[in-house]
Biopython code that builds the backbone (N, CA, C, O; Angstrom):
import numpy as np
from Bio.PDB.StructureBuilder import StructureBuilder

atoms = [
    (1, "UNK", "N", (27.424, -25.440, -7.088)),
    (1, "UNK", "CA", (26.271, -26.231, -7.444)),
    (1, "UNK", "C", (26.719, -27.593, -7.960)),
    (1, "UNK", "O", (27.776, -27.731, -8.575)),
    (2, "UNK", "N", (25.835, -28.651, -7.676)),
    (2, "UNK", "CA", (26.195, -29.906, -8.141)),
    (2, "UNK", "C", (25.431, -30.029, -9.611)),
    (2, "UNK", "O", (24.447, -29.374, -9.955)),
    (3, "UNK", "N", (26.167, -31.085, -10.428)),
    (3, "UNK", "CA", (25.429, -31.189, -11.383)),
    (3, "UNK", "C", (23.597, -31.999, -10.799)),
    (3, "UNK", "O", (23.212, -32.522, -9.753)),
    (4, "UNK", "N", (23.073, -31.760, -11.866)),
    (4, "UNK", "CA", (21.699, -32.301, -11.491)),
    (4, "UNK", "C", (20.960, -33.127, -12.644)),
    (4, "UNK", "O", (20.556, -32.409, -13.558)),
    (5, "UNK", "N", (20.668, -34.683, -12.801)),
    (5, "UNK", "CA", (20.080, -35.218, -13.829)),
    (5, "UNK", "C", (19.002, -34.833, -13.984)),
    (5, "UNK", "O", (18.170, -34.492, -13.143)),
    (6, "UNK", "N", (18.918, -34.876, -15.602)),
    (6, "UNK", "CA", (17.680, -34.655, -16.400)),
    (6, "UNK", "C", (17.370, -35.756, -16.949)),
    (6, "UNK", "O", (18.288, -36.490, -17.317)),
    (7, "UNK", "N", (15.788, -36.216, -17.174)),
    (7, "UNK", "CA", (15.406, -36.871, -17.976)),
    (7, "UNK", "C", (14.497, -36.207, -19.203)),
    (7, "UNK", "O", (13.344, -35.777, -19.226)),
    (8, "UNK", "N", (15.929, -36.360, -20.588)),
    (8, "UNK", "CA", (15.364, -35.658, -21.881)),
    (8, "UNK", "C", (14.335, -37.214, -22.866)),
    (8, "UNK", "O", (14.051, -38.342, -22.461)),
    (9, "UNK", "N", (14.129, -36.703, -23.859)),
    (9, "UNK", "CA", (13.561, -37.591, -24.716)),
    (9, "UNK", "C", (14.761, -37.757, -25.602)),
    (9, "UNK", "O", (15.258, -36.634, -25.685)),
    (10, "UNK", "N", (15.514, -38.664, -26.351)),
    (10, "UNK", "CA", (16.036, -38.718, -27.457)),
    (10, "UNK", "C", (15.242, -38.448, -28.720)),
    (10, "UNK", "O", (14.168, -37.855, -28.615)),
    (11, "UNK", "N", (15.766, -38.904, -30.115)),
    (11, "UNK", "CA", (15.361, -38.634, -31.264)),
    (11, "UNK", "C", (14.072, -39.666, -31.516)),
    (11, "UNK", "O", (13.254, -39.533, -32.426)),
    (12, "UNK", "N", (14.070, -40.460, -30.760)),
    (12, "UNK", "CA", (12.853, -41.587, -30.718)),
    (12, "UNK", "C", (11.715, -41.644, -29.743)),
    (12, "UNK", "O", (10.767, -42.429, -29.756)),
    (13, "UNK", "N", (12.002, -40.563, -28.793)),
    (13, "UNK", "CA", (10.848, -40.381, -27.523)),
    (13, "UNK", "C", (11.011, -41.069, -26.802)),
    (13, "UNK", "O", (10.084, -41.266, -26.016)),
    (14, "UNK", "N", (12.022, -41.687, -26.669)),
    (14, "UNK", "CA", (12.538, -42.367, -25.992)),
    (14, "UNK", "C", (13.323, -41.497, -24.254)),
    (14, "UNK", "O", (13.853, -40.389, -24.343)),
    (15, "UNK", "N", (13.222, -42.344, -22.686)),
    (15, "UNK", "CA", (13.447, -41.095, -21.807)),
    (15, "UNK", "C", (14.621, -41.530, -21.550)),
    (15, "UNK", "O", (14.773, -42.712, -21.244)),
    (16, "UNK", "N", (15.780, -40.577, -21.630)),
    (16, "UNK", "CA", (16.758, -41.087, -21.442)),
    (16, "UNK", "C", (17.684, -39.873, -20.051)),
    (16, "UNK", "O", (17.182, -38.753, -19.951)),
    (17, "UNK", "N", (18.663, -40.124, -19.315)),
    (17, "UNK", "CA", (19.259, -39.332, -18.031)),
    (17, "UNK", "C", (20.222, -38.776, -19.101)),
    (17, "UNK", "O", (20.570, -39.201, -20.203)),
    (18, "UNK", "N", (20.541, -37.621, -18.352)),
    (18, "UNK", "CA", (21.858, -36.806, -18.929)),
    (18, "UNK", "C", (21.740, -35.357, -18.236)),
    (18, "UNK", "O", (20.695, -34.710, -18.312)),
    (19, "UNK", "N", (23.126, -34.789, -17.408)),
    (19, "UNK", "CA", (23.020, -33.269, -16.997)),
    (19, "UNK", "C", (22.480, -32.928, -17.289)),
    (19, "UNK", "O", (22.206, -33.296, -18.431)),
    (20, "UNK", "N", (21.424, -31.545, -16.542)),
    (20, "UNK", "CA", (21.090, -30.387, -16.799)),
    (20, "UNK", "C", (21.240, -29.191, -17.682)),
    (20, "UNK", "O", (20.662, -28.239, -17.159)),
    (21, "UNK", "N", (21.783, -28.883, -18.798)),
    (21, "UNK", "CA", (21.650, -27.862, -19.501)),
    (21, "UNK", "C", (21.946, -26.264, -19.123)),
    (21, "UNK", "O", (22.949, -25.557, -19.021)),
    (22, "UNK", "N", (20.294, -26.072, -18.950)),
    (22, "UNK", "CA", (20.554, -24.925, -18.766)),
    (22, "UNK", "C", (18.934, -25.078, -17.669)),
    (22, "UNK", "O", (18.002, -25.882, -17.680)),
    (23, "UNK", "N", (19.288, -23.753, -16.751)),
    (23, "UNK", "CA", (18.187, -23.581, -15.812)),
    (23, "UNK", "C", (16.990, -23.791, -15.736)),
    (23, "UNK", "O", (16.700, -23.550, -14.564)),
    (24, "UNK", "N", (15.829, -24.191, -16.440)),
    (24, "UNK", "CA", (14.777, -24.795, -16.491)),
    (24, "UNK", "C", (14.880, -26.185, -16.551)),
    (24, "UNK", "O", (13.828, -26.816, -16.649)),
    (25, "UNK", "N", (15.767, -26.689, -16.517)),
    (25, "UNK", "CA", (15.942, -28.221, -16.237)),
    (25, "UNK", "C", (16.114, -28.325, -14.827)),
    (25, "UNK", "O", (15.712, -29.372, -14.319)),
    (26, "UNK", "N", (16.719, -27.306, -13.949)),
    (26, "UNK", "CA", (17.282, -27.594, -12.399)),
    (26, "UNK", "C", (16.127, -27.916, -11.828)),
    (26, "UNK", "O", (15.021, -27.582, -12.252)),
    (27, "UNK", "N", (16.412, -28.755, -10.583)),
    (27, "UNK", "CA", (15.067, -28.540, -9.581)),
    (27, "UNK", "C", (14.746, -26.729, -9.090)),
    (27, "UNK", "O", (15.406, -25.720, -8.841)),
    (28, "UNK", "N", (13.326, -27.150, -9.159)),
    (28, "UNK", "CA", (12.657, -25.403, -8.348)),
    (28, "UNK", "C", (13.256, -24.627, -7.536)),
    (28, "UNK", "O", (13.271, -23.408, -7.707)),
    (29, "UNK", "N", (13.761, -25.144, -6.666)),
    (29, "UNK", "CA", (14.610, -24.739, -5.741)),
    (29, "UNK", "C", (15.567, -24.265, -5.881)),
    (29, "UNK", "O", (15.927, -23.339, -5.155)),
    (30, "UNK", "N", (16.461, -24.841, -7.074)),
    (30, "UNK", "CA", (17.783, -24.285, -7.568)),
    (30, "UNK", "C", (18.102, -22.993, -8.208)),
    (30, "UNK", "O", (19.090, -22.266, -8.101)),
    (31, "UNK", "N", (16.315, -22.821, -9.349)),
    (31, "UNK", "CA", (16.615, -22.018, -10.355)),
    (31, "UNK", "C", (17.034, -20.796, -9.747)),
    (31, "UNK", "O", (18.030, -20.208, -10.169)),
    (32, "UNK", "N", (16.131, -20.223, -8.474)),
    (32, "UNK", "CA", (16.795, -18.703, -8.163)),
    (32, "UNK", "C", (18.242, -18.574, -7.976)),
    (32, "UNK", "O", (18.798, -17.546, -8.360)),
    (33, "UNK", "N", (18.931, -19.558, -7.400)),
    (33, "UNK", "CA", (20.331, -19.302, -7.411)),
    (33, "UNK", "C", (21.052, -18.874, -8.629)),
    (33, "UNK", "O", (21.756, -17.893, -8.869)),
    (34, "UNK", "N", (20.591, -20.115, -9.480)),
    (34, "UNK", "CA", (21.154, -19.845, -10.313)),
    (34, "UNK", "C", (21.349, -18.978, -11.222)),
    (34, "UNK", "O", (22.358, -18.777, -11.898)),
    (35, "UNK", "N", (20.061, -18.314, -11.224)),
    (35, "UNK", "CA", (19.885, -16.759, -12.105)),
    (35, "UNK", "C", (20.585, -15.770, -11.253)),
    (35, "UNK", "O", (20.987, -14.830, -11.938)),
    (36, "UNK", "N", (20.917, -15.640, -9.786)),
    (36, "UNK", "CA", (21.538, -15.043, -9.270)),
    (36, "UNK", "C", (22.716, -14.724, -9.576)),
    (36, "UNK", "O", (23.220, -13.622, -9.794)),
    (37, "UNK", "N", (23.217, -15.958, -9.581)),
    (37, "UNK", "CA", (24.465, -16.123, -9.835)),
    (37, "UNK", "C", (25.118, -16.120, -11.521)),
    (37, "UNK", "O", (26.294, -16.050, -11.877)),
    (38, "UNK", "N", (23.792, -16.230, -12.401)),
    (38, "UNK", "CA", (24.311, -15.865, -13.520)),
    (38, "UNK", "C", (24.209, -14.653, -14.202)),
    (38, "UNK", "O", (24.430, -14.378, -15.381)),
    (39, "UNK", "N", (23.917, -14.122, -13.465)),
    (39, "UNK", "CA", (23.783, -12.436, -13.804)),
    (39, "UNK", "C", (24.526, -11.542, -13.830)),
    (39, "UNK", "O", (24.440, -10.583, -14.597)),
    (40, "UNK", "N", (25.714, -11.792, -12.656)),
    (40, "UNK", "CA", (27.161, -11.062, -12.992)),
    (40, "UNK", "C", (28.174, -11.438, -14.731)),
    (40, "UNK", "O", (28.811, -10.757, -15.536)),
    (41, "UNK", "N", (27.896, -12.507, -14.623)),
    (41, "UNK", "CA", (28.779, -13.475, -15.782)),
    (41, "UNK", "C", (28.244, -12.846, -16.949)),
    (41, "UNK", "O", (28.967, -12.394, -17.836)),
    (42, "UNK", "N", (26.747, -12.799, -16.975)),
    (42, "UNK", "CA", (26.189, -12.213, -18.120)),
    (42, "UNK", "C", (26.438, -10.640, -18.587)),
    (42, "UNK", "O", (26.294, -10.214, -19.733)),
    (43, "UNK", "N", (26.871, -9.837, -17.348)),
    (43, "UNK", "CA", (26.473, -8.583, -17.333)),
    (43, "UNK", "C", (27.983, -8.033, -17.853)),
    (43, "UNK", "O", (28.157, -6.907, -18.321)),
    (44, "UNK", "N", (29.313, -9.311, -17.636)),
    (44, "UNK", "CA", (30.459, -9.039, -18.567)),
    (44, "UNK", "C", (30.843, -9.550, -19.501)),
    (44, "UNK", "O", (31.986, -9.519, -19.957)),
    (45, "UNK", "N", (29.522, -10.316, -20.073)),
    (45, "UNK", "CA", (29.388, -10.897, -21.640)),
    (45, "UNK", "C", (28.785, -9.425, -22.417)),
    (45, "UNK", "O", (29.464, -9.043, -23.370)),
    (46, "UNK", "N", (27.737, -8.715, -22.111)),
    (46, "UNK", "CA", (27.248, -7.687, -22.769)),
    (46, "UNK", "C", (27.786, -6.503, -22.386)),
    (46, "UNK", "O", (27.315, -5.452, -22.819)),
    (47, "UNK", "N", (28.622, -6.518, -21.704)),
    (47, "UNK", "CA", (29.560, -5.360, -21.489)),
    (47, "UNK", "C", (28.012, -4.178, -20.365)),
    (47, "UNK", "O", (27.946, -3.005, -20.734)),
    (48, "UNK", "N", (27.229, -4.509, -19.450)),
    (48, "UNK", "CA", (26.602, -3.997, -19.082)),
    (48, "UNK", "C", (26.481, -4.269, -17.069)),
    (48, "UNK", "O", (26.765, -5.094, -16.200)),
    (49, "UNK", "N", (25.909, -3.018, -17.238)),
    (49, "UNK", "CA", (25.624, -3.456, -15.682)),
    (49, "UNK", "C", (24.418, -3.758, -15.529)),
    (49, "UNK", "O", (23.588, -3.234, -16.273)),
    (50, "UNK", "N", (23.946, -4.835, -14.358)),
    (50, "UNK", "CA", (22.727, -5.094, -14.331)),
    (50, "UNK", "C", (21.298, -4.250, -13.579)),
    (50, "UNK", "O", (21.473, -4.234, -12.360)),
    (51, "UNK", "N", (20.494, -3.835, -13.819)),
    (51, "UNK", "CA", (19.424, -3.020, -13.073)),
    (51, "UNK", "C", (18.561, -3.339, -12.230)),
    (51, "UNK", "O", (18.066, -2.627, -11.356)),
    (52, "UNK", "N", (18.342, -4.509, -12.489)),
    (52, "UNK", "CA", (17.615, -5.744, -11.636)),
    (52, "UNK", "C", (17.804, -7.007, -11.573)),
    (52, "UNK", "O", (18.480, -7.576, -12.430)),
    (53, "UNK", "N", (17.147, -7.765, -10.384)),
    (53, "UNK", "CA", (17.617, -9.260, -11.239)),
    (53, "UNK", "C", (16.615, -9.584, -12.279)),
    (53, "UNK", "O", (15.537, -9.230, -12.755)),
    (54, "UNK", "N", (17.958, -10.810, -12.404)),
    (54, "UNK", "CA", (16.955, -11.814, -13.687)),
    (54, "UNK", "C", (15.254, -12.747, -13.141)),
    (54, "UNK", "O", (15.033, -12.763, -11.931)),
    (55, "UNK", "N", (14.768, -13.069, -13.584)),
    (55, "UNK", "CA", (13.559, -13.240, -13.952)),
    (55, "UNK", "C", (13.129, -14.846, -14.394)),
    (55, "UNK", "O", (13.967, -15.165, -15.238)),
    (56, "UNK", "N", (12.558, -15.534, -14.268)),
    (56, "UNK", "CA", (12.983, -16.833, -14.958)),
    (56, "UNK", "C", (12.028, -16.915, -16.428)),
    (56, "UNK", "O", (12.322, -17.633, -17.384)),
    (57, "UNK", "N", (11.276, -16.345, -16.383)),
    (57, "UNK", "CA", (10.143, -16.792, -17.851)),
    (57, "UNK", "C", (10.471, -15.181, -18.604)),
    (57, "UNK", "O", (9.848, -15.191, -19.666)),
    (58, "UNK", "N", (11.241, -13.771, -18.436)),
    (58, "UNK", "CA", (11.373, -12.948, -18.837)),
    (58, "UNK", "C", (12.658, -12.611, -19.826)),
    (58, "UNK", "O", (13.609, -13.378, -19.977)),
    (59, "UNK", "N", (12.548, -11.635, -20.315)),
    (59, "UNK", "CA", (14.128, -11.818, -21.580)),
    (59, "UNK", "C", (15.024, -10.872, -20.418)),
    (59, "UNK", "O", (14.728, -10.019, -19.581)),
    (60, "UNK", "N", (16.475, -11.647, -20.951)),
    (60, "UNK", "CA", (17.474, -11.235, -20.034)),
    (60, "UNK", "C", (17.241, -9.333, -19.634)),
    (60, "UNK", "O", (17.087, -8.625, -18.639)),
    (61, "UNK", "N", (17.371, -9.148, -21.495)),
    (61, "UNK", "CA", (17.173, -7.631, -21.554)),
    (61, "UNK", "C", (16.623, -6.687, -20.664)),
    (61, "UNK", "O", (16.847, -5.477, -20.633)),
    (62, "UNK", "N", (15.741, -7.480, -19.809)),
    (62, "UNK", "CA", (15.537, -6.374, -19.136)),
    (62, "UNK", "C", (15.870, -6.164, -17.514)),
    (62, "UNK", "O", (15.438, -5.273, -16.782)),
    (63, "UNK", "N", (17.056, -7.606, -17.076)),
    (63, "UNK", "CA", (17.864, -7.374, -16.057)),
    (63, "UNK", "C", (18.508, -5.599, -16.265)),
    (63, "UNK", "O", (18.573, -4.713, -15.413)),
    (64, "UNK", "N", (18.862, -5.573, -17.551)),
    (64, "UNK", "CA", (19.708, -4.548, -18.054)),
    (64, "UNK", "C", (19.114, -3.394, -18.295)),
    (64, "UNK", "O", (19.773, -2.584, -18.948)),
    (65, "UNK", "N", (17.828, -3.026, -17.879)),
    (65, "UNK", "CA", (17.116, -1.996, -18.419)),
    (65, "UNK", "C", (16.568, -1.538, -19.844)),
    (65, "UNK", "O", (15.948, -0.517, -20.141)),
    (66, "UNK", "N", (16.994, -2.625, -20.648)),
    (66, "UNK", "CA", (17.049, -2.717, -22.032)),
    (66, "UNK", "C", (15.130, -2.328, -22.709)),
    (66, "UNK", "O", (14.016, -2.312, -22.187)),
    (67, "UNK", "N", (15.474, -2.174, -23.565)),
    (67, "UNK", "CA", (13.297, -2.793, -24.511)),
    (67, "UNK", "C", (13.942, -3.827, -25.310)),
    (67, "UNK", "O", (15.158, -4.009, -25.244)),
    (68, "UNK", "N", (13.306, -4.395, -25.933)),
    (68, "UNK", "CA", (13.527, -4.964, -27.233)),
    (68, "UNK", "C", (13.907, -4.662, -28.015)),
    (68, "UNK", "O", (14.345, -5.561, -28.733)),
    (69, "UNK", "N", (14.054, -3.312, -28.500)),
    (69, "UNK", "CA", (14.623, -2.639, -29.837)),
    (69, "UNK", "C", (15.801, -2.748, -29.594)),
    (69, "UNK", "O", (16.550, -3.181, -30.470)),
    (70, "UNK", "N", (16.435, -2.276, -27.965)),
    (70, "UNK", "CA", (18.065, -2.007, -28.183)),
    (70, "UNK", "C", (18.508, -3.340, -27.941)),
    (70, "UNK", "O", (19.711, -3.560, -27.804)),
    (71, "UNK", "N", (17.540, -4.386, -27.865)),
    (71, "UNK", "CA", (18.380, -5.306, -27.292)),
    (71, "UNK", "C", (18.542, -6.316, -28.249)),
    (71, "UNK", "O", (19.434, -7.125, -27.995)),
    (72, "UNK", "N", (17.722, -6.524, -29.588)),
    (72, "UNK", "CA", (17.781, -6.418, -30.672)),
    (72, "UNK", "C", (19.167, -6.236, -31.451)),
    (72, "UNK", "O", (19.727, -7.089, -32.139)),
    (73, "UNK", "N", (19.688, -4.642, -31.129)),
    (73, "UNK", "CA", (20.707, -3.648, -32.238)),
    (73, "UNK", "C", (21.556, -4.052, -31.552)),
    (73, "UNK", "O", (22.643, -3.903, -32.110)),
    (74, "UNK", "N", (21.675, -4.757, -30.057)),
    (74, "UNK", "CA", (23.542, -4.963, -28.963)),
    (74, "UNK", "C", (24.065, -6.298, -30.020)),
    (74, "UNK", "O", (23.539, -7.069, -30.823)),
    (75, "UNK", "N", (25.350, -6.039, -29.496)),
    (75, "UNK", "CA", (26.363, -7.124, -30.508)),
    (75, "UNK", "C", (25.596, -8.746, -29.989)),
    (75, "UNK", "O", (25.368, -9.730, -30.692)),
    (76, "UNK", "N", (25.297, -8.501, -28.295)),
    (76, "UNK", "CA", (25.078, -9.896, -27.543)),
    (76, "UNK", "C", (23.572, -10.083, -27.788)),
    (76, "UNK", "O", (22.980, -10.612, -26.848)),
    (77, "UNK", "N", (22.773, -9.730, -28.948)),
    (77, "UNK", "CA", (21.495, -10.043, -28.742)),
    (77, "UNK", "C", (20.810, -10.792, -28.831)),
    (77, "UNK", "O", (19.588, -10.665, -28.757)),
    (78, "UNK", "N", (21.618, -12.094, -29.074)),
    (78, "UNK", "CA", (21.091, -13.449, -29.188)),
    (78, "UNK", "C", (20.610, -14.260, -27.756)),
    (78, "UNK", "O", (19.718, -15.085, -27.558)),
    (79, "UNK", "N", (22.078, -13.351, -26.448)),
    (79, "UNK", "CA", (22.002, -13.680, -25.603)),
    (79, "UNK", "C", (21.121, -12.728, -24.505)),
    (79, "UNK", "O", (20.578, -13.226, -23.519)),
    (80, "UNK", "N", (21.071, -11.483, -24.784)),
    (80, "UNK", "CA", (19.908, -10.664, -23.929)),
    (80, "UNK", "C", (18.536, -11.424, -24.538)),
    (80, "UNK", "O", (17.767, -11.740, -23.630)),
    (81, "UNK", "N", (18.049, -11.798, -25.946)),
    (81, "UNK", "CA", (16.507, -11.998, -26.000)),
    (81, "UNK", "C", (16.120, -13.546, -25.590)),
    (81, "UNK", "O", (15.042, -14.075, -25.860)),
    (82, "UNK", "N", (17.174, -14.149, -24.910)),
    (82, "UNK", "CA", (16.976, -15.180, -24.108)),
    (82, "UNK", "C", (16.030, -15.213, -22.747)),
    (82, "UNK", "O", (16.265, -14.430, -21.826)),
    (83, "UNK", "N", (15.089, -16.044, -22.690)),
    (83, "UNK", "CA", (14.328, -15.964, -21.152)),
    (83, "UNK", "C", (15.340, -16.269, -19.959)),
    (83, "UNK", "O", (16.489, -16.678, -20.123)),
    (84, "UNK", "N", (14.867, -16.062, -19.000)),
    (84, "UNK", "CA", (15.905, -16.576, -17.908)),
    (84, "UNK", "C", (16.051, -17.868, -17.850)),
    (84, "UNK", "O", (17.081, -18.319, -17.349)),
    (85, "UNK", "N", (15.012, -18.759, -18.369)),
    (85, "UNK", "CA", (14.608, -20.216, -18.318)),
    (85, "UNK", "C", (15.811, -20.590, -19.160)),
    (85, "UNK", "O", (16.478, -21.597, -18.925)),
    (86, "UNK", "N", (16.030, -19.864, -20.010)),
    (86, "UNK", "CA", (16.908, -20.724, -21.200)),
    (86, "UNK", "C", (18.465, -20.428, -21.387)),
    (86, "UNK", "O", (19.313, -20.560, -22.270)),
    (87, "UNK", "N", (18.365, -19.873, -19.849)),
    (87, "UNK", "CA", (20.529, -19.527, -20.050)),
    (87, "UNK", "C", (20.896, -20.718, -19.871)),
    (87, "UNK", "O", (20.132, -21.608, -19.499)),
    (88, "UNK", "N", (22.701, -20.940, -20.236)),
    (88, "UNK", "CA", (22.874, -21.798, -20.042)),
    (88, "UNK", "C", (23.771, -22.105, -18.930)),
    (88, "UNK", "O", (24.578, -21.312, -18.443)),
    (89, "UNK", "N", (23.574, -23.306, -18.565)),
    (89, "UNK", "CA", (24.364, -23.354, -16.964)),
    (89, "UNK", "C", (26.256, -23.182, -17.338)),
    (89, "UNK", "O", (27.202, -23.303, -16.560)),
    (90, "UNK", "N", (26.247, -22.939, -18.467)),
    (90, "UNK", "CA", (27.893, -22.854, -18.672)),
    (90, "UNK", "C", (28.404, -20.961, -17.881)),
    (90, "UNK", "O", (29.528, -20.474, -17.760)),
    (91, "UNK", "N", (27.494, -20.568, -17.632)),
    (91, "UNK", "CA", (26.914, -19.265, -17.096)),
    (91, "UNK", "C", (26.790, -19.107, -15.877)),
    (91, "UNK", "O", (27.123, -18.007, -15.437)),
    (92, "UNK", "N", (26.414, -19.862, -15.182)),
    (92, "UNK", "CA", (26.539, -20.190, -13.818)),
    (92, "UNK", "C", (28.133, -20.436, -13.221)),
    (92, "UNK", "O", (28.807, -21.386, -13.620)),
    (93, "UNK", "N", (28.540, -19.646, -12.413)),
    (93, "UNK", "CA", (29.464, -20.280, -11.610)),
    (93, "UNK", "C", (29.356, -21.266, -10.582)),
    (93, "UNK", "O", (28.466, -21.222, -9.732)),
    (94, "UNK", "N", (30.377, -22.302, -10.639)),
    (94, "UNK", "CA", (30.261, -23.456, -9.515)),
    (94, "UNK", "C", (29.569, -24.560, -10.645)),
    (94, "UNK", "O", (29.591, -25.777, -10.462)),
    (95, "UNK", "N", (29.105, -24.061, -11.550)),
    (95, "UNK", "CA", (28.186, -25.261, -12.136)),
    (95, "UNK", "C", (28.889, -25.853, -13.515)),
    (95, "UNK", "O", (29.247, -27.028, -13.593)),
    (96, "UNK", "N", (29.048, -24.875, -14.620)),
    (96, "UNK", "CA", (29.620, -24.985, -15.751)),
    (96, "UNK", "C", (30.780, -24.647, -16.272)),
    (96, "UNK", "O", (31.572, -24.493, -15.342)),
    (97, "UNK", "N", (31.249, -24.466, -17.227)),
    (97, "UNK", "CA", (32.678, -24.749, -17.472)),
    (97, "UNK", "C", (33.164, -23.327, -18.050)),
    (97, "UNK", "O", (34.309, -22.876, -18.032)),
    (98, "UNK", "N", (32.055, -22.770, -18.542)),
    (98, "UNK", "CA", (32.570, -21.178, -18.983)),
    (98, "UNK", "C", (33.092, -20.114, -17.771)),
    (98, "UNK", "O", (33.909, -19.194, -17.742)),
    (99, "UNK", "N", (32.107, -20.784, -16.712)),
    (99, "UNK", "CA", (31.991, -19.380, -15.522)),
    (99, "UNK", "C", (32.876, -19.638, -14.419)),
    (99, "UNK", "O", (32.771, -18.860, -13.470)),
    (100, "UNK", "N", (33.882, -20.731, -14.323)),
    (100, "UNK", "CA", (34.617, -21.066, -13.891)),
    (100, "UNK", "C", (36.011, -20.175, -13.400)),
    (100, "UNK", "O", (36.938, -20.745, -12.825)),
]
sb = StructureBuilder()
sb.init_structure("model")
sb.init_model(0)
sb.init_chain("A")
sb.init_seg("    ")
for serial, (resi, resn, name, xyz) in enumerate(atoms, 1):
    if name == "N":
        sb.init_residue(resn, " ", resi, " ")
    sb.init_atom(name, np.array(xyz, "f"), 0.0, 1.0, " ", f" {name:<3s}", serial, name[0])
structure = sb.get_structure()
């Protein structure tokens, strides 16, 4: 994946360009890949296998078959009660620097 500009607001509301982030910044088109593709990466961050794919407006947790309670009590649960919208592209392979 190539990087892809965003236009964020700074601290003044001001619109300013800068990379993409994380997947709700990509163009439409992109996001399914990218949840595709970040779903293996994720699934050996939580030490889990995945059950389905990811989702873009849904919590990771339940790629994994998870509820909320257990996903809650896992060591990674900061990163399962994340939407799909809000992983970060360091997660993505081809894109960021973690999944590399």
């Amino acid at each position: 994946m190539k990087p892809y500009d965003y236009e964020a607001l700074d601290q003044h509301g001001s619109p300013y360009i800068r990379p993409a982030r994380i997947i709700s910044e990509l163009p439409w088109v992109q996001r399914k890949a990218a949840l595709t593709k970040a779903l293996p990466q994720i699934g050996k961050i939580v030490g889990l296998e995945p059950k389905q794919h990811l989702s873009f407006g849904l919590p990771i947790f339940k790629a994994f078959g998870l509820n909320a309670k257990e996903a809650r009590k896992h060591p990674q649960a900061s990163l399962l009660k994340l939407s799909g919208a809000d992983i970060s592209l360091d997660l993505v392979p081809g894109y960021g620097s973690l999944a590399e």
